[in-house]
C-alpha positions in Angstrom: -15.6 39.6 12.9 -14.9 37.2 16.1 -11.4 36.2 16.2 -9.6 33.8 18.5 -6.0 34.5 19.5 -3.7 31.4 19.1 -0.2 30.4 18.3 0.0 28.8 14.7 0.5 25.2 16.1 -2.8 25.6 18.1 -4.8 27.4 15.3 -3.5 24.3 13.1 -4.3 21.6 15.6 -7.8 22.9 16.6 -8.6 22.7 12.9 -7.8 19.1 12.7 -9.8 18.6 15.4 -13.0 20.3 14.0 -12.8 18.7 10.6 -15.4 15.8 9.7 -16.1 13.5 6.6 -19.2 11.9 5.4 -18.3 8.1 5.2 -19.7 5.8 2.2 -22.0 4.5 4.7 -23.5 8.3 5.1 -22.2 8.6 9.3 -20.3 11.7 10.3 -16.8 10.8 11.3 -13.8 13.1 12.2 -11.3 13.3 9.2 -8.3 13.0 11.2 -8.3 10.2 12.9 -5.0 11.4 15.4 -1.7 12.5 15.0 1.8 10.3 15.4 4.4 11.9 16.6 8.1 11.6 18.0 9.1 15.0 20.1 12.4 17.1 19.4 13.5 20.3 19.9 11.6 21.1 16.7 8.0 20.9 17.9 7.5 19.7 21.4 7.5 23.6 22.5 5.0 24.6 19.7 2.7 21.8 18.2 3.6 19.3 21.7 1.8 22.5 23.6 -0.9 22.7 21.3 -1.7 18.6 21.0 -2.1 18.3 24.8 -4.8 21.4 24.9 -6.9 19.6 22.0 -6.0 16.0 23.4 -9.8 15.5 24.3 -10.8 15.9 20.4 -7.4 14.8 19.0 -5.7 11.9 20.1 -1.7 12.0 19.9 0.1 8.7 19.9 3.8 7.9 20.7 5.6 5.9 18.6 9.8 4.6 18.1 10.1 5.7 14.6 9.5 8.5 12.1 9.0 6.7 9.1 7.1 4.0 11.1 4.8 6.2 12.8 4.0 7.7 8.7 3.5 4.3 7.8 1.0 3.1 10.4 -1.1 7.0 9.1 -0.4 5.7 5.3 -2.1 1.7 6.7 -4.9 3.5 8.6 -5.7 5.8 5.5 -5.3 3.1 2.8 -7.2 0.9 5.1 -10.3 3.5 5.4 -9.9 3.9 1.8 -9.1 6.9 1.5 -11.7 8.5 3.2 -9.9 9.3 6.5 -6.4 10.8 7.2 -3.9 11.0 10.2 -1.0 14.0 10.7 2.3 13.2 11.4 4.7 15.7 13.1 8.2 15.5 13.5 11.4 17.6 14.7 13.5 19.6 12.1 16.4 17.2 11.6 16.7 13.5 11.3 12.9 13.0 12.3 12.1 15.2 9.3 14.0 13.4 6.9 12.9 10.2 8.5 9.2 10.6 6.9 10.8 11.1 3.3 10.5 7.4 2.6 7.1 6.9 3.8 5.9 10.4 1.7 7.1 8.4 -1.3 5.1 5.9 -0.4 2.3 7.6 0.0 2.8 9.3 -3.1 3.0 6.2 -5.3 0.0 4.6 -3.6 -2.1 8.3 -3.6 -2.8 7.8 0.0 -3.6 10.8 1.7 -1.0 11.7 4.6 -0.8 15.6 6.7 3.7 15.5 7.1 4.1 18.4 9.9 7.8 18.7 10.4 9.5 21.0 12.4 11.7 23.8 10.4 14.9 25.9 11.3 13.8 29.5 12.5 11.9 32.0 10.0 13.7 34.9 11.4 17.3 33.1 11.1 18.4 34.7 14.1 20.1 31.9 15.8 21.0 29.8 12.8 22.2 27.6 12.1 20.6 25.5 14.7 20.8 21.8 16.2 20.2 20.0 13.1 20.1 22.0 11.1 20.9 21.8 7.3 22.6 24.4 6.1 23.0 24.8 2.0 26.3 27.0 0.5 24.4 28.2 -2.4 20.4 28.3 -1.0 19.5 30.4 2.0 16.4 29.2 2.6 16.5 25.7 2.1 16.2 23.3 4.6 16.0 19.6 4.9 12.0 19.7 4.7 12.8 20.7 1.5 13.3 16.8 0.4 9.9 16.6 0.5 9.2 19.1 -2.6 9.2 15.8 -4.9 7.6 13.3 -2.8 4.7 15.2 -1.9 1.0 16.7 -4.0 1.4 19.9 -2.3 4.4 21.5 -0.1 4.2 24.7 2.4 6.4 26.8 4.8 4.3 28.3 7.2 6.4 31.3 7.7 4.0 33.2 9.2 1.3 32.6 11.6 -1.5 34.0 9.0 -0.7 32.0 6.2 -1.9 29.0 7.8 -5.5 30.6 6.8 -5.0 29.4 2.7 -2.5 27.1 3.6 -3.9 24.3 5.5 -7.4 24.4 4.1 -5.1 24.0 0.7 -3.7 20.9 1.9 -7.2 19.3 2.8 -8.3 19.8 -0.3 -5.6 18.2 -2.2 -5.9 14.9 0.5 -9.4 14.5 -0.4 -9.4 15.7 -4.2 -9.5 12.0 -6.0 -7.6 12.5 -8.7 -5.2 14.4 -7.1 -4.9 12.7 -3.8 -1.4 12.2 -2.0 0.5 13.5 0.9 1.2 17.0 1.7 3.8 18.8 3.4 3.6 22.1 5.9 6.8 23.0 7.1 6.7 24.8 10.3 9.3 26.9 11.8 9.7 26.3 15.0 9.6 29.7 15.9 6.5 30.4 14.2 4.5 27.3 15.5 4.7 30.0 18.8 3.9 33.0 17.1 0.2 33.9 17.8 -2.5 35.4 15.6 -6.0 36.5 15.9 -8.0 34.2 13.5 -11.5 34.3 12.5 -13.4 32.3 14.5 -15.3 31.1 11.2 -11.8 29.3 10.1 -12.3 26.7 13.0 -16.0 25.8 11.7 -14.9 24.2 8.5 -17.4 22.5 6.4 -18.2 18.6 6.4 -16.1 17.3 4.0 -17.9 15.4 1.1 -15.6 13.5 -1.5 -16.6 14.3 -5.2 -17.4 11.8 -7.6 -16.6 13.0 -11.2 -18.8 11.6 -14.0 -17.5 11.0 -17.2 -17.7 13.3 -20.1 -20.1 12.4 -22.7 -17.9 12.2 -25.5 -15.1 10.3 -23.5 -18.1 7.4 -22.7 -19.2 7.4 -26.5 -15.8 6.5 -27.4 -15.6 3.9 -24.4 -18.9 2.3 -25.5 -18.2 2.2 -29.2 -14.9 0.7 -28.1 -16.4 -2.0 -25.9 -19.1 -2.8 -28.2 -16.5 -4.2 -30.5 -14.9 -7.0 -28.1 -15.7 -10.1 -28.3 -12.9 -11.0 -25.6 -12.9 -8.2 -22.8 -11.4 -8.6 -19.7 -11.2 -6.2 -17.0 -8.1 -5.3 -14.7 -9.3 -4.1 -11.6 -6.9 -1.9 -10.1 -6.7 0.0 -6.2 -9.0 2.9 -7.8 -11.9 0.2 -7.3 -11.5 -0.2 -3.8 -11.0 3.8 -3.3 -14.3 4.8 -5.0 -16.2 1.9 -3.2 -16.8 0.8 -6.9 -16.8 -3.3 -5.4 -20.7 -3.6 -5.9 -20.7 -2.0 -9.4 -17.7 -3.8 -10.5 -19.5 -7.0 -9.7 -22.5 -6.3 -11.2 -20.2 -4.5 -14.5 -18.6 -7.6 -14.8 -22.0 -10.5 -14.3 -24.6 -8.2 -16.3 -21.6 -8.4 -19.5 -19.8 -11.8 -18.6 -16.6 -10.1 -18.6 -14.0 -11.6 -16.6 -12.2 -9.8 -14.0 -8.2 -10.4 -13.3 -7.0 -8.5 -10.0 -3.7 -6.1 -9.7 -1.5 -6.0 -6.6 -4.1 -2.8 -5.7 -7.5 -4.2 -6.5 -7.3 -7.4 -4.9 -10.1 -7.9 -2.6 -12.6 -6.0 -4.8 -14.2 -9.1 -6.1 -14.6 -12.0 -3.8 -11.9 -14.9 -4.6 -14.7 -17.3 -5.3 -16.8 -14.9 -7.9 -16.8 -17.1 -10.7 -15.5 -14.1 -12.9 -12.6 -13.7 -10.7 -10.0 -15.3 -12.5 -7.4 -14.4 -9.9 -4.1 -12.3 -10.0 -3.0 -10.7 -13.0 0.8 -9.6 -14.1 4.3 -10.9 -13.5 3.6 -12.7 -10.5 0.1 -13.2 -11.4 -2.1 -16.5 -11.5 -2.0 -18.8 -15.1 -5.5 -18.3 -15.8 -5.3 -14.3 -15.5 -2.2 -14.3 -17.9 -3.6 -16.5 -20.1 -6.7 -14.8 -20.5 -4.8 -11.0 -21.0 -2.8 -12.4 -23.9 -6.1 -13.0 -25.5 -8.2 -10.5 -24.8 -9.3 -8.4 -27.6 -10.3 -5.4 -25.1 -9.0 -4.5 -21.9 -10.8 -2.3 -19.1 -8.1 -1.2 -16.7 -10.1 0.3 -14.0 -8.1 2.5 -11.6 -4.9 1.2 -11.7 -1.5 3.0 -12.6 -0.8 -0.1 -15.5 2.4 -0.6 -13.6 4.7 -3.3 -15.2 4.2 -6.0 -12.3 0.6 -5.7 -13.9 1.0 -5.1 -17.3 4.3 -7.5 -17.8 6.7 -4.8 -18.5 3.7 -3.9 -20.7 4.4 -7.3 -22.7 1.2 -9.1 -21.0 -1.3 -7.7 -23.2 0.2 -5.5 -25.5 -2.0 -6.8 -28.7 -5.6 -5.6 -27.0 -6.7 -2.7 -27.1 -6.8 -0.7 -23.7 -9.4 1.2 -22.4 -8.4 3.3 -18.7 -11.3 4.2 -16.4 -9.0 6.2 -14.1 -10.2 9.4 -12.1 -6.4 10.7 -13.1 -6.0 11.8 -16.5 -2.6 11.5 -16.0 -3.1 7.4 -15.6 -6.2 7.2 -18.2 -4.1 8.2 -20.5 -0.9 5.7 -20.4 0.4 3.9 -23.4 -2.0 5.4 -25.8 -5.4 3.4 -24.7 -8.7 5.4 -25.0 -8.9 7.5 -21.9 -12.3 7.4 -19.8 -11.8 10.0 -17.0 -14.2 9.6 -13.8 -14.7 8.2 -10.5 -14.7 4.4 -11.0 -18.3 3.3 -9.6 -19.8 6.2 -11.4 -18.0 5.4 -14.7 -19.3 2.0 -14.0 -22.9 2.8 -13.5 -22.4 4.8 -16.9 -20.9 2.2 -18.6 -23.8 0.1 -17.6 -26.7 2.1 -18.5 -25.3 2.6 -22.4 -24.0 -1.2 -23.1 -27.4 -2.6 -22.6 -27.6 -5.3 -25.4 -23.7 -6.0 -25.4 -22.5 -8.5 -24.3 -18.9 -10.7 -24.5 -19.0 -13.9 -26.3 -20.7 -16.4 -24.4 -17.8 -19.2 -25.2 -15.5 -16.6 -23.8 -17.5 -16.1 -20.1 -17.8 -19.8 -20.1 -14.7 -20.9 -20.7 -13.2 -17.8 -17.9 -15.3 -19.1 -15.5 -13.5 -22.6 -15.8 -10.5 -21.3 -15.5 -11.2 -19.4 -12.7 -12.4 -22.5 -11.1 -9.6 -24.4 -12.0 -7.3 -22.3 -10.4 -9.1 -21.9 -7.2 -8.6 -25.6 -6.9 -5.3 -25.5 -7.5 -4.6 -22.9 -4.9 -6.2 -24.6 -2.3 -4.1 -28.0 -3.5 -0.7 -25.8 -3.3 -1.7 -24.2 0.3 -2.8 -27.3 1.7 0.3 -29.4 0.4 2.2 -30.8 3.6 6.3 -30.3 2.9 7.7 -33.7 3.4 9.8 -34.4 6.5 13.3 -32.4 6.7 11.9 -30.3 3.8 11.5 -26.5 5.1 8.0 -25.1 3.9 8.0 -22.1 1.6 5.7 -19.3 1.8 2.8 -20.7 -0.1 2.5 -23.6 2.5 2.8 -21.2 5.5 -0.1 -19.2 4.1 -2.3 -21.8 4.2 -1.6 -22.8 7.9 -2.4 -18.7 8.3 -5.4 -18.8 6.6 -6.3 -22.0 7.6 -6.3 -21.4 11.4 -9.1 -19.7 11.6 -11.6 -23.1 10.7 -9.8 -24.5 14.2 -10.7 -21.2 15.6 -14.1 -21.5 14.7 -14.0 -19.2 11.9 -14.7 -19.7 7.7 -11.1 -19.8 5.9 -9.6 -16.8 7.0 -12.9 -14.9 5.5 -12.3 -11.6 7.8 -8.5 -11.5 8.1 -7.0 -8.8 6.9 -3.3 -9.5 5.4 -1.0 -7.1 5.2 2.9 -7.3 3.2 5.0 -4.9 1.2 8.4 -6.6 -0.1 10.4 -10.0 -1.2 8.5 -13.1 -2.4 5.5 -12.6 -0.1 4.3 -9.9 -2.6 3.8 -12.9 -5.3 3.0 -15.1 -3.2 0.1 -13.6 -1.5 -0.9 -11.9 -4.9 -1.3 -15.6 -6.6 -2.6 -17.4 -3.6 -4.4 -15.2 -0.6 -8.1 -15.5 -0.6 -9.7 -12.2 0.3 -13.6 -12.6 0.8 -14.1 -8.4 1.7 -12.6 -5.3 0.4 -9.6 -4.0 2.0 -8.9 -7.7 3.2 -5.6 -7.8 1.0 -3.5 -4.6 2.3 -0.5 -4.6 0.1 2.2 -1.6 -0.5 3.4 -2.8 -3.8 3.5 0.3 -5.2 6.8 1.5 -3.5 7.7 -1.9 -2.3 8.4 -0.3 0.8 10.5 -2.8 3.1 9.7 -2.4 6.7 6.3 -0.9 5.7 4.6 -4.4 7.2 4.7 -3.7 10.9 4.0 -0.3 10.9 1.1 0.3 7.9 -0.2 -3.3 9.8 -0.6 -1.3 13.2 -2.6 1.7 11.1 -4.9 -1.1 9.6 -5.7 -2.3 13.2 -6.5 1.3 14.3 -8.9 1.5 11.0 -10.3 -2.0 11.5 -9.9 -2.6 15.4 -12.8 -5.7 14.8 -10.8 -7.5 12.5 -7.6 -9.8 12.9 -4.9 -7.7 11.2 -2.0 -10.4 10.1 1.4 -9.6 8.7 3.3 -11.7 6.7 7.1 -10.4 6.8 10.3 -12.0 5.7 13.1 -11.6 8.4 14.7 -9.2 5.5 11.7 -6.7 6.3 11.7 -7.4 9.6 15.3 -6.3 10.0 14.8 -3.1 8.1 12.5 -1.7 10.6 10.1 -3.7 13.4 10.0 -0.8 16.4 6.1 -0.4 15.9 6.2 -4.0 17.0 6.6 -1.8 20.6 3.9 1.1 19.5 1.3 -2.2 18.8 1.9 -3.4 22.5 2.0 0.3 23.9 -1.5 0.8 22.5 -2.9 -1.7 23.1 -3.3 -2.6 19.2 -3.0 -6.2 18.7 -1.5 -8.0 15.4 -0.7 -10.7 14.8 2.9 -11.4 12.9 4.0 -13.9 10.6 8.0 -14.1 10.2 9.6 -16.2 7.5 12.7 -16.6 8.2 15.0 -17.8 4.9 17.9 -16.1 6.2 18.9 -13.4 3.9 17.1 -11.6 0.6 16.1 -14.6 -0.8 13.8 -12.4 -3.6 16.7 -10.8 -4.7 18.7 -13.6 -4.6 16.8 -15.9 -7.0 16.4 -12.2 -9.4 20.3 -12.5 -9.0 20.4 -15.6 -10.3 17.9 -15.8 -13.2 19.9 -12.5 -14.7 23.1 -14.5 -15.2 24.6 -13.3 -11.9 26.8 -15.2 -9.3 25.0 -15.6 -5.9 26.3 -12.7 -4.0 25.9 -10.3 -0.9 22.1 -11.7 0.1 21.6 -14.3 1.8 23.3 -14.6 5.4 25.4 -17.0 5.2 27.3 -15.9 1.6 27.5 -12.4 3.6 30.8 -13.6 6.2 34.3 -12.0 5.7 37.3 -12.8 7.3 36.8 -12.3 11.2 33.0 -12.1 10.8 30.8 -14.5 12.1 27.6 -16.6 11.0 24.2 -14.5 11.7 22.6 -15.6 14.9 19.2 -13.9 15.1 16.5 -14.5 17.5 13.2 -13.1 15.8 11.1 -14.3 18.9 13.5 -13.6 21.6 13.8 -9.5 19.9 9.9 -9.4 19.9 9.6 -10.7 23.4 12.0 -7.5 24.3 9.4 -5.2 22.8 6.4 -7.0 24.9 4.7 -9.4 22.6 4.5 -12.6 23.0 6.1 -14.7 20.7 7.6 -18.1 19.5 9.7 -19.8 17.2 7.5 -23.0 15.6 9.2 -26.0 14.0 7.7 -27.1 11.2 3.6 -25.9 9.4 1.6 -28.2 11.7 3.0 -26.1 15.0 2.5 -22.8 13.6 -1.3 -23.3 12.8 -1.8 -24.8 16.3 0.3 -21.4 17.7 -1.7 -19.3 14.8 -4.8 -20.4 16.7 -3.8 -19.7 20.2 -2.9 -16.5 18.6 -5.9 -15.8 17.6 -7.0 -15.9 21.1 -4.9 -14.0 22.7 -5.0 -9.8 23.5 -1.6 -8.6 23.1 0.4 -8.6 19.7 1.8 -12.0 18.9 4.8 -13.1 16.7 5.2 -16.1 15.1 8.6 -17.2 13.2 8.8 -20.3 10.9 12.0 -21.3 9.1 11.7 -21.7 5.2 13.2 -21.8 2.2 14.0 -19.0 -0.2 14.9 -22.1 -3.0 11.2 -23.3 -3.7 8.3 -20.8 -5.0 4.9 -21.3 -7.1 5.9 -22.5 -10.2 2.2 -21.3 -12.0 1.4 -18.5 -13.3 4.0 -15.6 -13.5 5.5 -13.4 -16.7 8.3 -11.7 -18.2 9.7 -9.0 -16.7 11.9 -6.3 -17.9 15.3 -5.8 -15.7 18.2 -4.0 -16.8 20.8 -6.7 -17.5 24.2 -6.1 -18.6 24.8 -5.9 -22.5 28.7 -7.2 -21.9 29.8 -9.7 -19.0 32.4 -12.4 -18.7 29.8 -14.5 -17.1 27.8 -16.3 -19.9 25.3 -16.7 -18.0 24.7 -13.0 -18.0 25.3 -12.9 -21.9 22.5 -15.1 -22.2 20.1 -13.0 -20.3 20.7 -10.4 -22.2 19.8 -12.7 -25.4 16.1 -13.4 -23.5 15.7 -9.8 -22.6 16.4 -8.7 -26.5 13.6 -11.4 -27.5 11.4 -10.5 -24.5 11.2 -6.8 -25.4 9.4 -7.7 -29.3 6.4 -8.3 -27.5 6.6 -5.1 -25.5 3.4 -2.4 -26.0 5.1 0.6 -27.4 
């Protein structure tokens, strides 16, 4: 057998480096698109050695911040759909714990992501070390361990050989697609040196193809039988549409059966916004039509989507139909007692097609879905295109329009190939309810884990994913506070985006929840925030961004920012834009109950009566 003598970190690198993925589109492209990473003691002696040998097949970028640099590999995985990965490694300490945010993250979203942090020493023999974590009761625990329940699949490497099962191990689980997520090797910084003769075979992996799982033939009986009874079905596309590639056969799913299609947080983009059958966003900050339609649907078709309670209305929404879950993930299929239909989404589809001929939903139904779908697209375009009046600061919806809208000065169609990208606050709704996405992967929301300061950073992994595309972020300054140094990495690479800040001057989400639960405005926005001896907030978004290297600028009013949204455009190096508006004024259409834990007692009446709504919310509540 031909071996090659390395150290573990080179055996492990070189192995990235060899592997390759069939796309969707049938071209050969390498699986790991490059590694992030931050140097410490941990790893620049072990895996910083082995990067620069295999820098010619692997590219290494620098970035300013852990749990940023894991968040632009989650945007650039999320934005390839899956079907392409980046590693990020880490030193043993505060870099390592860093990344535990962004793992959960990934987790929630089932992104694929390779975490490489440094470790304390497998032989112990000059513990404890800088940064090291030592336990009183656990030898052998260290802070990597954190990862254990944020991750698919966690490994110490503490020995050179097991990286031969180990990291093949870890592939597989990143590209499995009902068990997809991010995965863990922790490696010991002494044993990232420590060198082994491996077989030469190990560095000639296969090319990776992604399976497709049919459905079993008496799970899609049951579905069809199921189907065949609704009269009023409406499909809930969720993010597992856009990860099989299942856009085409949703469309033609939901136009061969007239079933209309509402859109989750993770399946918007899979259908057009002007599809007739797209009826728009679905859930608690949803569009009216959608929410309408799922309180009267007799039979609902979640496809690939984790039925969490933004979509499902603290399962209130549509908790008299019966639910039907095409979800490669038994573990989602089967939520809340609907009938289970396990399998890759655009196969289940094509399935689903081939038995239903001669079904169809009630033609009254279609027709009436596809005028209020229609309905509602006029009505977005009235609320985006509304001019605030003067002295009145804009809120998001009318900033979103000047965004979207800048690119018919630039020459373009409506914003038709921007891709958006947001995580937390009231952008989340907003964009949900009123962001028209033409292609898939045009909407790019975390709204799984709500991540703030995801924006910036999963934005700059989109733009190494799509480098053709304008990749915009829409961030409130709350967001932008919690974490904006990829602003730098964008500039340092040469990555352009553009971003959007909205400045209202504090948590103005939270402060409206706050408020509609009873409680006294407190500790959000800026200005309530001042104790004795403090002073008022003075914050210069444009003047901080201009300190990283973009170019940037404060605008006055909607009018000036789509004229500086269109220069923008233009321009080669990452732009900010800020806008002042107001966290007081938000779409008033559409929306939903949902469930938050309010006090049973208060002093505050306000809070009492709360409570009284919750009690009478929660009858309606699928159990």
């Amino acid at each position: 057998m031909t071996t090659i003598r390395l150290t573990m970190a080179q055996a492990l690198v070189k192995y990235l480096a060899a592997l390759r993925v069939e796309m969707e589109d049938g071209s050969i492209q390498p699986y790991c698109g490059g590694v992030f990473t931050i140097f410490g003691h941990g790893n620049v002696a072990g895996m910083g050695e082995a990067l620069w040998a295999e820098r010619e097949k692997l590219q290494t970028f620098r970035a300013h911040n852990e749990q940023g640099m894991a968040h632009a590999a989650i945007g650039f995985a999320k934005a390839h759909t899956r079907q392409r990965m980046m590693a990020v490694s880490s030193s043993i300490g505060p870099g390592a714990t860093n990344m535990v945010t962004a793992a959960a993250v990934a987790h929630v979203n089932r992104i694929p992501l390779l975490l490489l942090p440094g470790d304390t020493f497998a032989t112990r023999a000059p513990d404890p070390v800088l940064q090291q974590v030592e336990s009183f009761q656990q030898g052998d625990v260290s802070a990597n361990d954190c990862f254990r329940p944020v991750t698919r699949y966690f490994d110490r490497i503490n020995r050179p050989e097991q990286l031969l099962t180990a990291l093949p191990r870890a592939i597989q689980v990143m590209t499995d697609p009902a068990n997809c997520g991010p995965v863990c090797l922790a490696l010991p910084q002494d044993v990232q040196a420590h060198a082994f003769d491996y077989p030469a075979i190990f560095f000639e992996p296969e090319v990776i193809r992604l399976r497709r799982p049919p459905a079993d033939a008496f799970e899609l009986n049951r579905a069809v039988a199921l189907l065949k009874t609704a009269k009023q079905p409406l499909i809930v596309a969720g993010g597992g549409v856009l990860y099989s590639q299942a856009c085409e056969a949703l469309s033609a799913f939901a136009e061969a059966f007239g079933v209309p299609v509402v859109e989750s947080h993770g399946g918007k983009s899979a259908l057009a916004w002007d599809h007739p059958l797209n009826v728009g966003a679905i859930g608690v900050d949803g569009g009216p039509a959608a929410n309408a339609l799922a309180r009267q649907a007799d039979v609902v078709l979640a496809i690939g989507t984790r039925l969490q309670d933004f979509t499902t209305g603290s399962h209130a929404l549509f908790s008299e139909a019966k639910l039907l879950s095409l979800n490669v993930q038994p573990f989602d299929a089967g939520k809340w007692s609907g009938t289970a239909l396990v399998a890759d989404a655009r196969v289940g589809l094509e399935q689903l097609s081939v038995v239903l001929t001669g079904w169809q939903a009630d033609a009254a139904w279609t027709a009436r879905c596809k005028v209020e779908a229609a309905g509602w697209v006029a009505k977005v375009t009235e609320l985006t295109t509304n001019v605030p009046s003067a002295g009145t600061l804009p809120y998001d919806a009318e900033v979103m329009g000047a965004v979207r809208d800048s690119l018919n000065d630039f020459g373009g169609d409506s914003g038709q190939n921007d891709v958006v990208v947001c995580a937390a606050g009231t952008l989340p709704a907003e964009l949900h309810k009123l962001w028209r996405a033409s292609k898939p992967g045009n909407y790019h929301m975390e709204y799984g884990y709500s991540c703030m300061g995801y924006e910036i950073a999963g934005a700059l992994g989109a733009k190494m994913a799509r480098p053709e595309q304008e990749v915009i972020v829409m961030v409130g300054d709350g967001s932008y506070m919690m974490m904006n140094s990829e602003l730098a990495t964008s500039v340092l690479l040469g990555k352009k985006l553009i971003v959007v800040v909205l400045d209202n001057r504090g948590y103005g989400c939270i402060q409206r929840l706050q408020n509609a639960t009873g409680n006294a405005s407190f500790n959000n926005m800026l200005d309530d925030c001042i104790p004795e001896g403090g002073e008022a907030s003075r914050i210069d978004f444009a003047m901080h961004a201009a300190s990283m290297g973009a170019d940037a600028v404060h605008v006055k009013d909607v009018a000036e920012l789509k004229a500086a949204m269109v220069r923008a455009r233009v321009a080669k190096r990452t732009q900010l834009l800020v806008i002042d508006t107001t966290h007081k004024r938000t779409t008033a259409e559409g929306g939903c109950w949902w469930e938050v834990g309010i006090p049973e007692v208060s002093e505050r009446p306000e809070v009492n009566q709360a409570y009284a709504g919750l009690l009478s919310a929660k009858i309606d509540q699928r159990v």
